[in-house]
N, C-alpha and C positions, 0 to 999 in steps of 0.2 A: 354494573357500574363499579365505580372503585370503594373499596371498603376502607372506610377511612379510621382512623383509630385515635384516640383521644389522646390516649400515655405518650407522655413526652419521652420516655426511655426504651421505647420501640417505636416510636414513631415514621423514623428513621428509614430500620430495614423494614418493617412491616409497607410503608409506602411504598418504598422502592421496588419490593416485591410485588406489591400489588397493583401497581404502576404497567411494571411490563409485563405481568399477566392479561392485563388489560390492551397493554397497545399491540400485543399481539393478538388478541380477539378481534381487537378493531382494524386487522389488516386484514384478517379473514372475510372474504366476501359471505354475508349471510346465504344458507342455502334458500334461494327461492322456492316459497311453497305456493303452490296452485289449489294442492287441496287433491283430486283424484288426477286417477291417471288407466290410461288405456293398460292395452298386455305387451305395446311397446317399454311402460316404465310404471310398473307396478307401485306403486308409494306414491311420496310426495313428488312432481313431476318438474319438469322447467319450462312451467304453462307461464311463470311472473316473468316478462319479458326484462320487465326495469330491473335495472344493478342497483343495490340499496350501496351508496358512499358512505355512510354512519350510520351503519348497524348499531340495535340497541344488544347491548352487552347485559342479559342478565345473570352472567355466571360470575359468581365473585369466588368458588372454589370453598365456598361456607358450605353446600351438598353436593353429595356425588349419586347421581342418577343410576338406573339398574344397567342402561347400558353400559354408561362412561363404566359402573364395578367391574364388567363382567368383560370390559377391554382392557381394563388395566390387569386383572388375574389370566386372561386366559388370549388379549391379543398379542400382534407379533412385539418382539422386543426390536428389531430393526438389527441394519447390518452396519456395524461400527468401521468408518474407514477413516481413521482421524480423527481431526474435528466435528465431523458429519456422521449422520444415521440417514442409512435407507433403507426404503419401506419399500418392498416391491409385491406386488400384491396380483391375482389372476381370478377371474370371475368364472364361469361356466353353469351355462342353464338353457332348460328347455320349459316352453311356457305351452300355454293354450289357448283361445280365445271362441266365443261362439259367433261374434261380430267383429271378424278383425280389421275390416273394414269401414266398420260405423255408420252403416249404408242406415237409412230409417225403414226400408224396404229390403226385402230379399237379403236375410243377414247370411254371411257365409263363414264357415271353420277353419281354423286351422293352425297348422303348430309354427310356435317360436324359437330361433335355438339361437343364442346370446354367449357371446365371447367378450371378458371385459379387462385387458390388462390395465392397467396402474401403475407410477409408479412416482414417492415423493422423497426428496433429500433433504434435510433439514439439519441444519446447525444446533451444534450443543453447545454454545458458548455463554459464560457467564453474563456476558456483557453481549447487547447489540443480536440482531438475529435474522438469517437466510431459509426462504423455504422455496423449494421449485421444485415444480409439481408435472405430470403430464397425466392423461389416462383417454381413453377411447372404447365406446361401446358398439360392438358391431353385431348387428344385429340380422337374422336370414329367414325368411318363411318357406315352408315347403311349397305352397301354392301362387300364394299374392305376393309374386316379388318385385311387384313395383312396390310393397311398403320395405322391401330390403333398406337399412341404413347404416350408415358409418357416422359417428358422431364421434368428437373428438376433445383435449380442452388441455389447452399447454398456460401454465400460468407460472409468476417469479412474484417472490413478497421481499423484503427485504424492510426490517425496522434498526435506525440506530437511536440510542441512548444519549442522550442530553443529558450530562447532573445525572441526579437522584430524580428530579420531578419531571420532566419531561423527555419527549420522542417526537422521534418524524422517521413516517416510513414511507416506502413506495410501494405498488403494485401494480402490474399489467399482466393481460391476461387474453386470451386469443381461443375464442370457441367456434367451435361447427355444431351446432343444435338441433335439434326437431320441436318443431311444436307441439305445444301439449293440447290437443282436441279438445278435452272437454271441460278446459278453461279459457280457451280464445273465443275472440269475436268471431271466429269465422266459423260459418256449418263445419262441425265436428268431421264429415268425410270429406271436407276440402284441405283442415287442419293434416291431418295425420299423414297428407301427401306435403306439407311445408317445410321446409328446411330452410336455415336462416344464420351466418355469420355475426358472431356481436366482438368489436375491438374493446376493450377496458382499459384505462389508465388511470390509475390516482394518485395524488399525494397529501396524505394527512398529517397533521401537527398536535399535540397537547401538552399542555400545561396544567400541573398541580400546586396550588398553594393554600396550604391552607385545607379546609372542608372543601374548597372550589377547586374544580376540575373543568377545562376547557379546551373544544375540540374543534379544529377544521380542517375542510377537505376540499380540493379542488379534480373532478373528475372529468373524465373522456369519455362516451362510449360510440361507437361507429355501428348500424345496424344494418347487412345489405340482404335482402331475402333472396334466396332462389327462383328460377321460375319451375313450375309448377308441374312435372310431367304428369300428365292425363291419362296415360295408357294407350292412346290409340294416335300417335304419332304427332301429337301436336303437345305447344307446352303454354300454360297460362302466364304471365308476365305479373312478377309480384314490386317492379320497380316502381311502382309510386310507394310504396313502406318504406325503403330507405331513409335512411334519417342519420343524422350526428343531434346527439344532445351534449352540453356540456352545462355542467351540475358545481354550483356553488354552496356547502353549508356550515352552519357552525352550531355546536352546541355547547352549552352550560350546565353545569350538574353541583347540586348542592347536598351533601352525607347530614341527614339529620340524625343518623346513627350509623355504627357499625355496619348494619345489615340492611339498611335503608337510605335511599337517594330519588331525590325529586330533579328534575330536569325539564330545559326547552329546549326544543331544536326547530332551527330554521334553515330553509332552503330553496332555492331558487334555481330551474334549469331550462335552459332557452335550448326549443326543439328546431332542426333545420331540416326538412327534407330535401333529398337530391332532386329530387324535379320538381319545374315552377309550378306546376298544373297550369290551368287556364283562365282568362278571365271570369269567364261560368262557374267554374270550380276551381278556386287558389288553392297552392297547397297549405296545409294545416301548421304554418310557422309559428310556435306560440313561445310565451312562455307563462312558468308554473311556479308561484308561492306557494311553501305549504310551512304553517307553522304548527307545531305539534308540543303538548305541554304532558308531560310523564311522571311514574313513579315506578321506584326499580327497587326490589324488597328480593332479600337473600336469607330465610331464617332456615338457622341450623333444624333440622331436622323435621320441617314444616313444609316449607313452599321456597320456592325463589321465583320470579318474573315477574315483568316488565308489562305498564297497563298505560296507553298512552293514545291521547284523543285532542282532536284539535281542527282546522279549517284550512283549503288550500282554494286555491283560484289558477283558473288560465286564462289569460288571454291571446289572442292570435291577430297576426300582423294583420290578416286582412279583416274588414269588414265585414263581408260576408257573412263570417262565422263569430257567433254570439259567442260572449264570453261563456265558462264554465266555474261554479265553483258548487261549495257543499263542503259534507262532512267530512273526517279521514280520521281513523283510528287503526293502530297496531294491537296486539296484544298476545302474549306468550307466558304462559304461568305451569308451573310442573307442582303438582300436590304431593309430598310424600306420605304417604296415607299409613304406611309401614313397610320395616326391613324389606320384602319382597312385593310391593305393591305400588306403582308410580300412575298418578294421571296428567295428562298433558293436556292443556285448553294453547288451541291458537283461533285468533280469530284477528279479520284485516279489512279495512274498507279503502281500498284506493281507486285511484284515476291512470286508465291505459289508453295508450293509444286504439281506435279503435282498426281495421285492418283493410276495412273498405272507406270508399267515400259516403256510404248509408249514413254513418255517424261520424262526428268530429272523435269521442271519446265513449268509452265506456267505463260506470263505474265495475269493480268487482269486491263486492262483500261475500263473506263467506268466514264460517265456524267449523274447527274440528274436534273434535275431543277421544284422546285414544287412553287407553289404560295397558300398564307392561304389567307383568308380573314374573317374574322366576321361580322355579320350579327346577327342584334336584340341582340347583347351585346354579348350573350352567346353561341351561334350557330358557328363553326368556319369550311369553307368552304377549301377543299384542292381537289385540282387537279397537278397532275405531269405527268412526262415520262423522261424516265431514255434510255439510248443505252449504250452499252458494246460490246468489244471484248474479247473471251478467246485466247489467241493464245499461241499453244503449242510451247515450243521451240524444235530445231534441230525434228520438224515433221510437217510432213501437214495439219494435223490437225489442227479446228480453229473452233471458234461457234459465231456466232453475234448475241447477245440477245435485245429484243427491251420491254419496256413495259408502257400501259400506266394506269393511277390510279386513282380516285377520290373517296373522304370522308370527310361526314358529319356527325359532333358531336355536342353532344347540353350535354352541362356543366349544371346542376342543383346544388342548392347551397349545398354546404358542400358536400354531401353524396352518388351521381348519377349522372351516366350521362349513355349516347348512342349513341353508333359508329354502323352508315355503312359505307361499305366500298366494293369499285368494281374494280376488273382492269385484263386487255386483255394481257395475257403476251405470247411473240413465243421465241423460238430460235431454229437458223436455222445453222447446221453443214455443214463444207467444209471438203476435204479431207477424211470423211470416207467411208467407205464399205460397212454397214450398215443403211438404212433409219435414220436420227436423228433429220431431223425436228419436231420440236413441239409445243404447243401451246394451253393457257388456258384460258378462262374466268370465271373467279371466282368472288362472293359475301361472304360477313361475315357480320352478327347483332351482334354488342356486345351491350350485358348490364353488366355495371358497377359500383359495392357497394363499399364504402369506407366510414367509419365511423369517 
């Protein structure tokens, strides 16, 4: 949130500065966390289908994290053409898995090899600010190449400068995706064969006066899934998922200090899917209030993050389908525990769509907590484990996912570095009729060029 300052003889630049640090966070799409992830995508994965329009902001630049340290000492400095820095960056890695297929029966091996170019332009300019981005992961198995993928993601941000206290930026953005198995509603070995197009458009506004700070956003997103190849010459049809949402919200934010701000935000987005369905089963047209009431805390040498809990509702055009509401909470907090020592707590309880017609929605709760540490300056040591539930609504169905992880990187100055990275991930289905347990232990080397 914005760090607001009392002294009327910095009030000035300190706002101003901390103004467009802000509305530049706030044009950043938050990276979607799912919590685990197959040996397609080791880490936090792009299992959260929904685009958050009003990310919460807890970095006010009051701390710097072991990674943000150890990018600013040893990552690239970018290539100066003008006005503009590029960052071009190249990924390369070969992984493992013992289930690459997530089968619950008959698991089978085999290796991953991972190609990942990159590459972002970004404006240095005092005033006003451009960033366009590209990157794609391609990804090949020696055995199972029907899980072979190409995934891709071309995005453009652009924020201009109003005054001193206010902005309005744009973003749009154009992905080709994979789903993440073992956070979807769907059986984990029907996920990992799913691939899915998402359009993004936003435009956001805020205004500072005062301790008060206020934000709105009007967002696009278009969703069209692929069909399904199966292996054996035939392809499953995922066109009842298609959807356009378009997403109304606005938020309030009040500095009770410095390093401290309490906030509400509200939101509203009405879901259209591309086919009517049928009178027996209408499609799931709804729409979604969520109102979320927050506190966003930045102490110098302590913690910073964001803790925020509140109620959403849906309802849907037809009758059929019973309304939905319940809980919803966000939450991201980073402990710094000391010089070389960081924890991270995220934890999230929302409403997804669900991906068949079983259920209208699914909630997904779920907890992670990872610890970094650095080691010989530039070596930066991680271990976590994440637990979730998927719980279908109005069905029995339910999946408890557990996973745990660790990775070490070693930062070389400017131009290289290298990540491994390993983690045991299961989830285990209730309520179906079909075997659904499952469970992987996966490895990835990456080597890392950036110039």
């Amino acid at each position: 949130m914005k760090d607001h300052t009392v002294h009327a003889s910095s009030r000035h630049r300190g706002d101003r500065r901390a103004l467009r640090r802000k509305a530049a966070l706030f044009a950043l799409p938050l990276a979607c966390w799912s919590g685990v992830a197959s040996a397609q995508n080791l880490g936090i994965g792009e299992g959260v289908i929904l685009e958050p329009v009003l990310p919460y902001d807890y970095d006010q630049d009051r701390n710097v994290s072991l990674r943000q340290q150890l990018q600013r000492d040893y990552g690239a400095l970018g290539l100066r053409t003008g006005a503009f820095l590029i960052f071009p960056q190249i990924e390369a890695g070969v992984g493992a898995s013992d289930n690459v297929t997530l089968a619950p029966q008959g698991e089978q091996e085999d290796l991953l090899f991972r190609f990942a170019p990159s590459l972002d332009l970004r404006s240095d300019w005092a005033r006003h600010r451009i960033d366009l981005s590209a990157s794609s992961v391609i990804n090949r198995y020696a055995d199972q190449t029907l899980l072979d993928r190409n995934t891709w993601d071309i995005g453009a941000q652009g924020r201009l400068d109003v005054g001193d206290y206010a902005d309005i930026s744009a973003e749009g953005r154009v992905s080709q995706l994979q789903e993440e198995p073992f956070s979807s509603g769907l059986e984990a070995e029907q996920a990992i064969l799913s691939r899915y197009r998402r359009d993004f458009a936003a435009l956001r506004g805020s205004r500072q006066v005062g301790r008060t700070r206020l934000s709105a956003t009007a967002a696009y997103t278009h969703f069209a899934f692929q069909d399904v190849d199966l292996g054996d010459g035939t392809f499953g049809s995922q066109a009842n998922r298609d959807r356009e949402q378009f997403t109304l919200a606005a938020q309030g934010e009040y500095a009770l200090s410095p390093g401290a701000v309490t906030y509400v935000q509200l939101s509203h987005t009405t879901t259209e899917f591309r086919l009517p369905g049928t009178p027996a089963d209408p499609a799931r047209d709804s729409r979604t209030w969520r109102l979320l009431g927050g506190f966003n805390a930045d102490l110098p040498g302590v913690l910073r993050g964001t803790i925020a809990a509140g109620y959403m509702r849906r309802d849907f055009d037809s009758e059929l389908h019973d309304p939905i509401d319940g809980f919803s909470a966000e939450a991201e907090v980073t402990y710094f525990y000391d010089a070389s020592t960081n924890f991270v707590l995220s934890a999230r309880r929302v409403l997804q769509e669900a991906p068949t017609g079983s259920s209208d929605a699914f909630f997904d709760t779920s907890v992670r907590l990872t610890a970094e540490r650095t080691v010989r300056r530039n070596v930066l040591l991680s271990v976590g484990g994440y637990v979730g539930t998927i719980d279908e609504v109005q069905s029995p169905v339910s999946y408890d996912v557990q996973q745990v992880n660790a990775s070490a990187e070693y930062f070389a100055p400017r131009w290289f570095g290298i990540r491994l990275s390993a983690a045991y991930s299961r989830r285990d289905g209730k309520g179906t009729t079909l075997p659904s347990d499952v469970h992987e232990m996966s490895a990835l080397l990456t080597l890392v060029f950036h110039p």
